[in-house]
C-alpha positions as CSV (number, residue, x, y, z in Angstrom):
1,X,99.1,75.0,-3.9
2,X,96.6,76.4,-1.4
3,X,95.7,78.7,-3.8
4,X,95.2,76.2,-6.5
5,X,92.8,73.9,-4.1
6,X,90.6,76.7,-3.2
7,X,89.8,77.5,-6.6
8,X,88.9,73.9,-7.0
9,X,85.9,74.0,-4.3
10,X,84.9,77.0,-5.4
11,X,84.3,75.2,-8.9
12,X,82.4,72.4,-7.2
13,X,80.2,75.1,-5.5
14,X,79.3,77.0,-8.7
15,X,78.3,73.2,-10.7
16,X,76.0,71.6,-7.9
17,X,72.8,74.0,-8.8
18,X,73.1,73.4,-11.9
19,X,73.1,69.5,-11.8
20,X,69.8,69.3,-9.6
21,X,68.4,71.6,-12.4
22,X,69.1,68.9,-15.2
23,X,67.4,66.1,-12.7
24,X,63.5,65.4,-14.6
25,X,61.3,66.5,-12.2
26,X,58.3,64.1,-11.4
27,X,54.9,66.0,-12.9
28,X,52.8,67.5,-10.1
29,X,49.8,65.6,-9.4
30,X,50.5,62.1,-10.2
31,X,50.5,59.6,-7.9
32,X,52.5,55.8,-8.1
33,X,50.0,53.4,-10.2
34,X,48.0,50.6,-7.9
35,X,45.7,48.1,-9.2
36,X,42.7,49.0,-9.5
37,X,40.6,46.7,-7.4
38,X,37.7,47.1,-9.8
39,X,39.4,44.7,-12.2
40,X,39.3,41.9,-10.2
41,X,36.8,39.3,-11.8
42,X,36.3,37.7,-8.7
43,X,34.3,40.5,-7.5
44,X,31.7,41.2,-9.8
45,X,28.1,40.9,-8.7
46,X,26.3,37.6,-10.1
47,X,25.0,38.4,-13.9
48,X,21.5,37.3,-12.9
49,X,21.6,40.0,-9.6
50,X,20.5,37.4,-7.5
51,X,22.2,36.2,-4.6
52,X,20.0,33.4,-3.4
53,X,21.1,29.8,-4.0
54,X,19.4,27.7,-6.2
55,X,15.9,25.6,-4.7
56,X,16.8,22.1,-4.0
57,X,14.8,19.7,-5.3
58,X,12.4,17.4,-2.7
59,X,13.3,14.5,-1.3
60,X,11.9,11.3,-2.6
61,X,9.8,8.8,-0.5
62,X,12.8,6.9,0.2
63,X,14.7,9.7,1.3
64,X,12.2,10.7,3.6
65,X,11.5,7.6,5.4
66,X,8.0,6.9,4.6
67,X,8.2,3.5,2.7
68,X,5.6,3.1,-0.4
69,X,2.9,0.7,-0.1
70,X,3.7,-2.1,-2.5
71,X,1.4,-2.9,-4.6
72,X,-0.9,-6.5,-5.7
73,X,2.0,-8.4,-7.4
74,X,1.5,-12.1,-9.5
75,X,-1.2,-13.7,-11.0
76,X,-1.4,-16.3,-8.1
77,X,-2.7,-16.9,-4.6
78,X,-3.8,-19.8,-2.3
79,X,-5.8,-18.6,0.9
80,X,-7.1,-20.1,3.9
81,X,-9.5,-19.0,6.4
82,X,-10.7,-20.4,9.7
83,X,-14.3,-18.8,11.2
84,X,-17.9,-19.1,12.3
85,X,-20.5,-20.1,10.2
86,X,-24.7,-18.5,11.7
87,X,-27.2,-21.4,10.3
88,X,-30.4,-21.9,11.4
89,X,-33.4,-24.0,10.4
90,X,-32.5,-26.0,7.4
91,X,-29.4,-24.4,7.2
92,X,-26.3,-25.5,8.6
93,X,-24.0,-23.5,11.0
94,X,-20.7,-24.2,13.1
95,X,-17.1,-24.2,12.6
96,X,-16.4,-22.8,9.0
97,X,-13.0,-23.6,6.9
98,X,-12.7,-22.4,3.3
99,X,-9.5,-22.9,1.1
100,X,-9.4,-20.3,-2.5
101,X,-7.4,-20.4,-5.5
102,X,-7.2,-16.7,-6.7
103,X,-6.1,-16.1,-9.9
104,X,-5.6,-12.1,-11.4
105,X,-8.8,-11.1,-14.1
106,X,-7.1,-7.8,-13.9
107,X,-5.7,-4.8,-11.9
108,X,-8.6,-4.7,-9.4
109,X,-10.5,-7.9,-10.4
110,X,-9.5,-11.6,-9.3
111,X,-11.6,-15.3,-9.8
112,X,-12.5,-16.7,-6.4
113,X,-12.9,-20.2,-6.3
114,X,-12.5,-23.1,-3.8
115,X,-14.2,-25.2,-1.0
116,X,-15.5,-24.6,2.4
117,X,-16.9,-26.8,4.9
118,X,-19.0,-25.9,8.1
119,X,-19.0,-28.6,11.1
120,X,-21.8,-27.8,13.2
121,X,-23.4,-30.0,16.2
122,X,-26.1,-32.2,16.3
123,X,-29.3,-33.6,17.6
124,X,-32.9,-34.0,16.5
125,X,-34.9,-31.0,15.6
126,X,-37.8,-31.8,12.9
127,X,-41.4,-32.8,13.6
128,X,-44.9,-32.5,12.3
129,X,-47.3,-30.3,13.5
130,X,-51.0,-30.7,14.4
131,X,-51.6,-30.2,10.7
132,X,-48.8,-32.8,10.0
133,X,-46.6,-30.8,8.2
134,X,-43.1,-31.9,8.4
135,X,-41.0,-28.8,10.0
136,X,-37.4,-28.2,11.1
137,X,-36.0,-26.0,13.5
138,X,-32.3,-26.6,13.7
139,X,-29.9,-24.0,16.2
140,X,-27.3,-21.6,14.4
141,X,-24.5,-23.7,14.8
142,X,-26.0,-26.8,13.7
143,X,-25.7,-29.7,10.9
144,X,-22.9,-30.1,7.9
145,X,-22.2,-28.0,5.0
146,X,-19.8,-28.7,1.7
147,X,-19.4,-26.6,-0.8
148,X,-18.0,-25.7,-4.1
149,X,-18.1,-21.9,-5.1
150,X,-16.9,-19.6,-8.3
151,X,-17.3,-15.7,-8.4
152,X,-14.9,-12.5,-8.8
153,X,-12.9,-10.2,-5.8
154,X,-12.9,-6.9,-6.7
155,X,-10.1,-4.7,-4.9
156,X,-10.5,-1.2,-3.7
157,X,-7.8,1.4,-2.9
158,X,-6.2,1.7,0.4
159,X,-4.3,2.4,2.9
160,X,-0.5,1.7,3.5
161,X,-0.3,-2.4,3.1
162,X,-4.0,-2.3,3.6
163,X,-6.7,-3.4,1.0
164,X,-10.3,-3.5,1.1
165,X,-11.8,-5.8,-1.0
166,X,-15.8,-7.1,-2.4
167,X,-16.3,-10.1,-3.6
168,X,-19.6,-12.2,-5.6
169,X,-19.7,-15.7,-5.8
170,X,-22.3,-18.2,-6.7
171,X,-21.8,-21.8,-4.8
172,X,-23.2,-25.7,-4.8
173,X,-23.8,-27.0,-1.1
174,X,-24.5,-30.2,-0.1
175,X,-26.6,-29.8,3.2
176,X,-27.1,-33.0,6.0
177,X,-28.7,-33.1,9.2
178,X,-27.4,-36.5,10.5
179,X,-29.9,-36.7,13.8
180,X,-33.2,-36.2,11.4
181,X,-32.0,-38.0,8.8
182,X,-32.2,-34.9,6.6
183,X,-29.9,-34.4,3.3
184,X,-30.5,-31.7,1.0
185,X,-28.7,-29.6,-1.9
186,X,-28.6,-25.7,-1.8
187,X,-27.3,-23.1,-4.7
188,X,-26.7,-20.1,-2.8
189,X,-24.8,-16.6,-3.7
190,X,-22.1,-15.5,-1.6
191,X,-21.9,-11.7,-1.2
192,X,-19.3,-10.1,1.1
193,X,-16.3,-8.7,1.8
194,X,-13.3,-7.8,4.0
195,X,-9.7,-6.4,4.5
196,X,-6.3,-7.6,3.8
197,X,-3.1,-6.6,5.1
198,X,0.5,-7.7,3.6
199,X,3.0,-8.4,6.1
200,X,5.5,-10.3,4.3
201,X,6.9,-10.1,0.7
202,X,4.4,-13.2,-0.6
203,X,2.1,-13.4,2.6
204,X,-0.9,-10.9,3.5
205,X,-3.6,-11.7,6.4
206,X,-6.8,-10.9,6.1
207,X,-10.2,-11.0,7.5
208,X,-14.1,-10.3,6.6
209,X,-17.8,-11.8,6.1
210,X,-20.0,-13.2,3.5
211,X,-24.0,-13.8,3.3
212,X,-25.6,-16.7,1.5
213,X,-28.5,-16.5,0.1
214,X,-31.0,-18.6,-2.5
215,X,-32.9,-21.5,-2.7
216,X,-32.5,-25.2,-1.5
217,X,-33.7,-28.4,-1.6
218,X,-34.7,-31.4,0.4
219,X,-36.1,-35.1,1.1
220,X,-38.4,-36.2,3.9
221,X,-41.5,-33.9,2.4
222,X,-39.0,-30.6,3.4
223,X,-39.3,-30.2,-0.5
224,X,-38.0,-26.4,-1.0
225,X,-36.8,-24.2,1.5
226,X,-34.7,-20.8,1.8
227,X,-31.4,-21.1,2.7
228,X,-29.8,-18.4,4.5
229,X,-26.4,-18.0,6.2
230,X,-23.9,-15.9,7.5
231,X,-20.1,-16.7,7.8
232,X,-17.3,-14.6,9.4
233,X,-13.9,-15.5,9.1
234,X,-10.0,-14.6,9.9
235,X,-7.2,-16.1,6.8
236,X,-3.9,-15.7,5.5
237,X,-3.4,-15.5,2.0
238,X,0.2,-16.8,-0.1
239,X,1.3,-15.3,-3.5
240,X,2.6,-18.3,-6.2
């Protein structure tokens, strides 16, 4: 029995070489398989080979705070102005009010018409001189003016909500100097100009001057005389 048991392990002995023989060997040199981190897709450099991001576009007027001067809207306005009016002579001069219809000609152009009326002071200033002519001499800011005027405004390009404008207008006056008993008609043309500033959706201000200039004429052996004023005036202006 002893016997038999050692011939058993030396059986076992002589097989166990020859089972790690028959055991595949792994090939020499070969390493266990990892991804390659090549493939990844998310790696790969832009097609273009530019890294920068793209330019953004510029902000708009809005965007940047700066409001956009809105511009002459309508067809319509009525104005108003309130201002001084430099006579002298046979030409009146005082308080002067005007009242305008504008109406648009086009984009720069508008009619100018209305009335005005200068209130001046009084008192007694013609006489004859020692060749008895009949002469008047009447202060800046004297006598009464009415008149009715037509002509074109011409706007010019500004400056945020402001406008310069230039306007041409050719008017009918009736002229009275109450104290000499003097009454007279003049046809004079209105040159000037001025400024206007919007500072409401259908309201703009505005402000500027105007020369008169041409002939006139009167009773009490005055006959013809120049007629030559100078007005200077603040309004305010309403779109329809």
């Amino acid at each position: 029995m002893r016997r038999a048991g050692l011939t058993a392990l030396a059986a076992l002995i002589a097989l166990a070489p020859m089972s790690a023989l028959a055991q595949p060997a792994e090939p020499p040199g070969e390493e266990p398989s990892q991804d390659d981190p090549s493939d990844d897709p998310s790696d790969d450099p832009p097609q273009d080979g530019s890294s920068e991001p793209p330019d953004e576009e510029p902000a708009d007027d809005e965007a940047s705070g700066e409001p956009a001067r809105e511009p002459l809207s309508g067809d319509q306005e009525l104005a108003g102005s309130l201002g001084i009016d430099f006579g002298g002579r046979v030409s009146p001069g005082g308080l002067h009010l005007a009242g305008a219809y504008l109406y648009r000609l086009s984009d720069e152009d508008w009619f100018d018409g209305g009335l005005s009326f200068t209130f001046g002071g009084g008192g007694a200033a013609c006489f004859r001189d020692r060749d008895d002519v009949f002469l008047c001499d009447h202060g800046v800011v004297n006598g009464f003016g009415g008149e009715a005027f037509a002509g074109v405004r011409r706007y010019f390009p500004g400056q945020g909500t402001f406008t310069p404008y230039a306007r041409a207008a050719l008017g009918l006056r009736v002229v009275t100097f109450g104290d000499d008993d003097i009454n007279g008609v003049a046809v004079p043309l209105q040159l000037g100009g001025g400024v206007r500033a919007q500072v409401a959706d259908r309201i703009s201000v505005s402000g500027g001057a105007e020369l008169r200039l041409g002939p006139a004429w009167f009773n009490r052996d005055l006959g013809s005389e120049p007629h030559l004023g100078l007005a200077v005036h603040g309004g305010i202006e309403f779109r329809l």
